[in-house]
C-alpha positions in Angstrom: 15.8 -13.0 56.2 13.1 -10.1 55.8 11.2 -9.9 52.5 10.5 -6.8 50.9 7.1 -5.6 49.8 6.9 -5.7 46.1 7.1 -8.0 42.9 10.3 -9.4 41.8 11.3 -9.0 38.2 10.4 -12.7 37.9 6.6 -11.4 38.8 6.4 -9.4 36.7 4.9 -11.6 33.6 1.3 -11.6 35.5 0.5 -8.5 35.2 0.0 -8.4 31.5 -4.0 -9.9 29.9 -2.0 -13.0 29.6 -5.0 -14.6 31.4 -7.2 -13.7 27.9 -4.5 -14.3 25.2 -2.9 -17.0 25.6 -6.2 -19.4 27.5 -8.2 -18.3 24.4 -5.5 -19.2 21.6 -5.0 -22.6 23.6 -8.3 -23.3 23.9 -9.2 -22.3 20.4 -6.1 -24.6 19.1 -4.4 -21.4 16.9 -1.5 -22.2 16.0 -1.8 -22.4 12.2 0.4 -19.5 12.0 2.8 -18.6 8.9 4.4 -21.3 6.6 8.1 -21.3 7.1 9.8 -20.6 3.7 6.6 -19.3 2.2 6.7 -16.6 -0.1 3.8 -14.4 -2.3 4.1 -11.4 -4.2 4.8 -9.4 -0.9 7.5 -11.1 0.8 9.0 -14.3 1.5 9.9 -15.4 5.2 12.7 -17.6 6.2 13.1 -18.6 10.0 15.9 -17.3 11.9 17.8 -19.0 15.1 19.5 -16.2 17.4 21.8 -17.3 20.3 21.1 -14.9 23.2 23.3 -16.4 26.3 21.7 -18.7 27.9 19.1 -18.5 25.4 18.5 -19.5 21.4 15.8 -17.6 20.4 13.8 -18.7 17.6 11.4 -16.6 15.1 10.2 -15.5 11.6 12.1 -12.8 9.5 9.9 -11.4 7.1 11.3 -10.0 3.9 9.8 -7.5 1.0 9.7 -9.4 -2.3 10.9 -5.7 -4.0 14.4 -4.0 -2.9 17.8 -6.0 -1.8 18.2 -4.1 1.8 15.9 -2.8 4.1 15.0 -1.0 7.4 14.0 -4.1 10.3 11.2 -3.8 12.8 12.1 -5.7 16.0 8.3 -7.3 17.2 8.9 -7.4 21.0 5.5 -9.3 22.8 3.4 -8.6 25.7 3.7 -10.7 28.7 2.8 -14.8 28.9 4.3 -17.8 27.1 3.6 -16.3 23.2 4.4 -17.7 20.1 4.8 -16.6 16.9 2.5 -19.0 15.5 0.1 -17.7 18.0 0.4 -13.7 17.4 1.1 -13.2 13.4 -2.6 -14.4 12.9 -3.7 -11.8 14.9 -1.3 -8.7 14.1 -1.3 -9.7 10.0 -2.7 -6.7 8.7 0.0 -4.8 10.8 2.8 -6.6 9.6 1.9 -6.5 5.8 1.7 -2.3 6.5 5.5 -2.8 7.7 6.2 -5.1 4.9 4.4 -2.8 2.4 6.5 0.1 3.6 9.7 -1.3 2.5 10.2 -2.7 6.4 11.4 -5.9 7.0 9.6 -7.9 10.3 11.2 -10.0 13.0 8.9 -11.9 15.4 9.8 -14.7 17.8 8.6 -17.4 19.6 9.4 -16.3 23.5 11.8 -18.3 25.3 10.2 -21.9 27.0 7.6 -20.8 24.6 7.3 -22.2 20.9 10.6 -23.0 19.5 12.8 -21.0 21.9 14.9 -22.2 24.6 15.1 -21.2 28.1 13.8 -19.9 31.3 13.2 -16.6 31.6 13.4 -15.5 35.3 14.1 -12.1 35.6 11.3 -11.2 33.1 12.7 -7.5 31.7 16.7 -7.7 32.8 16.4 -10.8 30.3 14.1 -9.8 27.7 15.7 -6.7 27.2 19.7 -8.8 26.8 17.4 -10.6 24.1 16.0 -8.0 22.2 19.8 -6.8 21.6 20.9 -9.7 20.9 18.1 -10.0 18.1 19.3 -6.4 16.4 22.8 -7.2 16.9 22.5 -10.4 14.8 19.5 -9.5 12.6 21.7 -6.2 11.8 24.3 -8.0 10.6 22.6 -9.6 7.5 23.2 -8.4 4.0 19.9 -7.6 3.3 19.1 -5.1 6.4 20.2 -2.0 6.1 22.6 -0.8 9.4 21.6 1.7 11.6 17.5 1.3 10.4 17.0 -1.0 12.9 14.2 -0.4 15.3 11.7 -2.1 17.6 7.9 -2.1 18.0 6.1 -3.6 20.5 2.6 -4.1 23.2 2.2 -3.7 26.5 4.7 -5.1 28.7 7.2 -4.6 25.5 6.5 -0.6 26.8 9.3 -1.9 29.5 11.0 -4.6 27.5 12.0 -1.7 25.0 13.2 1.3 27.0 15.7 -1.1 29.3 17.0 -2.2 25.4 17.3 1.6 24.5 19.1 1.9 27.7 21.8 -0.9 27.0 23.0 1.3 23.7 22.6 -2.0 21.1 21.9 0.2 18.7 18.0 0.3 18.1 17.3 3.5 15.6 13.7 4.1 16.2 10.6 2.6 18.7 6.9 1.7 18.0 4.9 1.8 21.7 1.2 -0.4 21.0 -0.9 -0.2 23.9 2.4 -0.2 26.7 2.7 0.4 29.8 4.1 4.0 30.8 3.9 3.3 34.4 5.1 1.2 37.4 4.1 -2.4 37.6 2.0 -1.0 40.5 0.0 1.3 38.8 -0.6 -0.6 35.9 -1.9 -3.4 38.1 -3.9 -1.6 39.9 -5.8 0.4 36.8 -6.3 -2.9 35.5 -7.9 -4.5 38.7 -10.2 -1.4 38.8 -11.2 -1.4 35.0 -11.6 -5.7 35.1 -13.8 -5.2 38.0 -16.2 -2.0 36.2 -16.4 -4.9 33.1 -17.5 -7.9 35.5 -20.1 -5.7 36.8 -18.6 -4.8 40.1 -20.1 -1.7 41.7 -17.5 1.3 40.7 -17.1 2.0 44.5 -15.8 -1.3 45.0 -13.7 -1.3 42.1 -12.4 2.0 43.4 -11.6 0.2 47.2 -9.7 -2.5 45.3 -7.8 -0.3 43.2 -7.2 1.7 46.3 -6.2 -0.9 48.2 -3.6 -2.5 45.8 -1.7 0.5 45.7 -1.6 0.6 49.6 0.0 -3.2 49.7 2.6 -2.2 47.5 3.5 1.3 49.6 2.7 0.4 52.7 5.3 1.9 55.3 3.8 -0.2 58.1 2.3 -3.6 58.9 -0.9 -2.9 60.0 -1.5 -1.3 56.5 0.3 -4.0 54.5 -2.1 -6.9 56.0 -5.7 -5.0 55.8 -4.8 -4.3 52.0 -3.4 -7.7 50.9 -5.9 -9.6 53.1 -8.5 -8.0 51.0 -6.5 -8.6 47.4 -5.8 -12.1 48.4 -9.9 -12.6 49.5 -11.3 -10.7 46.6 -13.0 -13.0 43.8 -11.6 -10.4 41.2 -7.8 -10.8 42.3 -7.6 -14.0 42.0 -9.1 -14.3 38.5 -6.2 -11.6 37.5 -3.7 -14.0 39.7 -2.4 -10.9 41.3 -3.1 -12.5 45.0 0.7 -13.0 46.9 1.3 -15.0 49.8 0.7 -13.4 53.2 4.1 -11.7 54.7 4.4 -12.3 58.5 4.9 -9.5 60.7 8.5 -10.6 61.7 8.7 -10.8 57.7 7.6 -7.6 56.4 9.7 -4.3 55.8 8.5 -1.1 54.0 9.0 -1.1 49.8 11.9 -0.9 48.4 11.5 1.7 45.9 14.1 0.6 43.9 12.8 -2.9 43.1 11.6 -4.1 39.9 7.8 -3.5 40.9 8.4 0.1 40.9 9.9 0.8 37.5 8.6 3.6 35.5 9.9 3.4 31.7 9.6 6.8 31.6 12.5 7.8 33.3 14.4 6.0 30.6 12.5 7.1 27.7 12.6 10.4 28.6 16.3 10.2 27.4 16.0 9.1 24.1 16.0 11.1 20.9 15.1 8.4 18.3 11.8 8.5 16.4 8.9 7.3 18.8 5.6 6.5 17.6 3.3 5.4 20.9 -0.6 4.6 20.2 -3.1 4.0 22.7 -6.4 2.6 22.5 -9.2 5.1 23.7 -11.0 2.1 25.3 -8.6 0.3 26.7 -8.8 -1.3 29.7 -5.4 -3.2 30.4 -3.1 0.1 30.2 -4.2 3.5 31.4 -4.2 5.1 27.7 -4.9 8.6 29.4 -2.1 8.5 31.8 0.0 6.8 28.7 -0.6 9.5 26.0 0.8 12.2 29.0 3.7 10.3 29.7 4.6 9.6 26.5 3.6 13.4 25.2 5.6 15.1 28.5 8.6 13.4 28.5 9.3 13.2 24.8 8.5 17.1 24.7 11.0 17.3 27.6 13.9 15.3 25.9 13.7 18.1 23.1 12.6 14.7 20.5 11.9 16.0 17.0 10.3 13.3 15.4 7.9 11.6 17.4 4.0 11.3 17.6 1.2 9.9 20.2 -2.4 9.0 19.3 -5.4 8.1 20.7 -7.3 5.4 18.9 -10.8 6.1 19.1 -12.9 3.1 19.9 -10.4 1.2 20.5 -8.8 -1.7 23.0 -5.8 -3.1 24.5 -5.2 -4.7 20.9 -5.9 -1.7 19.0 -8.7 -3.6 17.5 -12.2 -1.7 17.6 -14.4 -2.0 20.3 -17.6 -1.1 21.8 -16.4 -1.6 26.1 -12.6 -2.3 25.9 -13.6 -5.4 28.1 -11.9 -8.8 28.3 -15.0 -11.1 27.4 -15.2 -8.8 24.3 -11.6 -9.3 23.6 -12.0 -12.9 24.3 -14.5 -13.5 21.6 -12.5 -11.0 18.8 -9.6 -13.6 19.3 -11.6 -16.6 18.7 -13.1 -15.6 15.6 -9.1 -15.3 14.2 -9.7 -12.5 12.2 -8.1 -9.5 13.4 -10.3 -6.5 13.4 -8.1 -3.4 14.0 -10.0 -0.1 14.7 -10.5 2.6 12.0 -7.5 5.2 11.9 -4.9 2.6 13.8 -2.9 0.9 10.4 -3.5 4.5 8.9 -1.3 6.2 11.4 1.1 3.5 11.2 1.6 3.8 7.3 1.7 7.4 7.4 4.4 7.4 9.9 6.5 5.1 8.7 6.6 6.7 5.3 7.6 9.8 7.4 10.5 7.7 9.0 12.1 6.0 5.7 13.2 9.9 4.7 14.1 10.3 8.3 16.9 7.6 8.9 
């Protein structure tokens, strides 16, 4: 049987800065994380169990001290094995801007991560069946209101998301942190470039390599397939990202198929929604292209004839929205182990002002 050039959905988890996150919070032993059951003058938490199919999802529900009912923000992760325990250190100042909004928070544990059960194999097809299944239920509850439930998530969440808006589950508004607004192969190939400028490659090489990633993926012939992935699979930088794939043979290979997982554009998808949108992007980041992001996000939203959305640029800011001086990973690496999230000026400002603006919209 031929293969097809490309990365199945169940690839799809690399391509993410899970290779920072999730190495550093291990290393660093952070999983602290919140108390179940605790409660302060804010809000009190309570952890909720969520049968998904094959899947019980696990998480913390967060829940304003003042007011019975309220709207629900939907936290859908990046890419890797994350945990609550392992993100609400590091996105705490977000969440108490939700929670001081009147906005109740849902984050979970992903499954085979945590306290979650499961494999996930087809990373978005089954994150997405989740993420409905987690407003569906979480809707339900006497103290959310129905109908004000919406989602907000990071990077690979920017495809996680729009395949859930797709499946009609109900989500009433969307929160896009850093995402991707591009194929898997572009958003690969912008990182490779980018990683390689940080680690002090010379910018024409970074160029080849970005170059050259694009050409293994749309290759229409076999001569151009193998000098591109040769020189991924060879190339120091590759390998660090583990973006390298076995070599296809000859008798193997057939062009892409443009229609596979790999070459997924969210926009297509988001471009036919009419819910509020908020989509922020960090001026330095170096993960997820924020200039092609704010012109995806800016074109098709304006397109769909949207009324209440917004897109911002972060000054000074990375692929967490926290503030930076390069956007690089090593720089990212040593924000996360000192554990105290530093988000960059403007960012939890633009998110309050927002959501203030949504509570008279819904």
């Amino acid at each position: 049987m031929k293969k097809t050039m490309g990365i199945d959905w169940k690839m799809s988890a690399k391509l993410d800065f899970r290779f920072i996150l999730t190495s550093v919070i291990l290393l660093m032993g952070f999983f602290h994380g919140q108390a179940r059951g605790e409660s302060n003058e804010l809000y009190r938490t309570e952890e909720i169990t969520v049968p998904a199919g094959d899947f019980t999802v696990v998480g913390d529900l967060y829940i304003p001290v003042k007011g019975a009912r309220h709207p629900l923000v939907v936290w859908v992760h990046g890419s890797g094995p994350l945990t609550r325990q392992m993100m609400e250190p590091l996105l705490m100042p977000q969440i108490e801007v939700f929670l001081k909004a009147g906005f109740a928070f849902f984050i979970d544990d992903i499954p085979g991560a945590g306290s979650s059960k499961g494999a996930i194999s087809h990373v978005y097809r089954y994150r997405a069946m989740i993420l409905c299944k987690e407003v569906e239920a979480l809707e339900r509850r006497p103290d959310i209101v129905p109908g004000q439930v919406g989602v907000a998530g990071h990077s690979q969440a920017g495809v996680v998301m729009p395949l859930a808006l797709k499946s009609s589950c109900g989500i009433a508004f969307m929160i896009a942190e850093a995402c991707v607004a591009e194929s898997n192969t572009e958003q690969e190939s912008y990182l490779l470039e980018k990683f390689m400028i940080c680690e002090n490659y010379p910018p024409e090489e970074a160029q080849k390599a970005r170059r050259l990633n694009l050409q293994r993926y749309y290759a229409e012939n076999y001569k151009d397939y193998r000098e591109a992935a040769e020189y991924i699979n060879n190339h120091p930088a590759a390998q660090l990202l583990e973006i390298t794939e076995p070599l296809i043979a000859e008798d193997e290979f057939t062009p892409p198929d443009k229609s596979a997982g790999t070459f997924l554009d969210p926009m297509g998808i988001v471009a036919e929604t009419r819910i509020p949108v908020l989509a922020l992007f960090g001026e330095k980041d170096n993960n997820v292209d924020p200039v092609q992001g704010v012109e995806a996000y800016e074109k098709v939203l304006k397109a769909a004839g949207n009324e209440f959305y917004r897109v911002e640029t972060i000054p000074a800011a990375n692929h967490m929205l926290y503030a930076t001086q390069a956007g690089c990973a090593r720089e990212l690496m040593v924000q996360i182990q000192k554990g105290k999230p530093d988000f960059a000026p403007g960012t939890l400002t633009v998110l309050a002002d927002w959501l203030e603006k949504l509570k008279k919209h819904l």
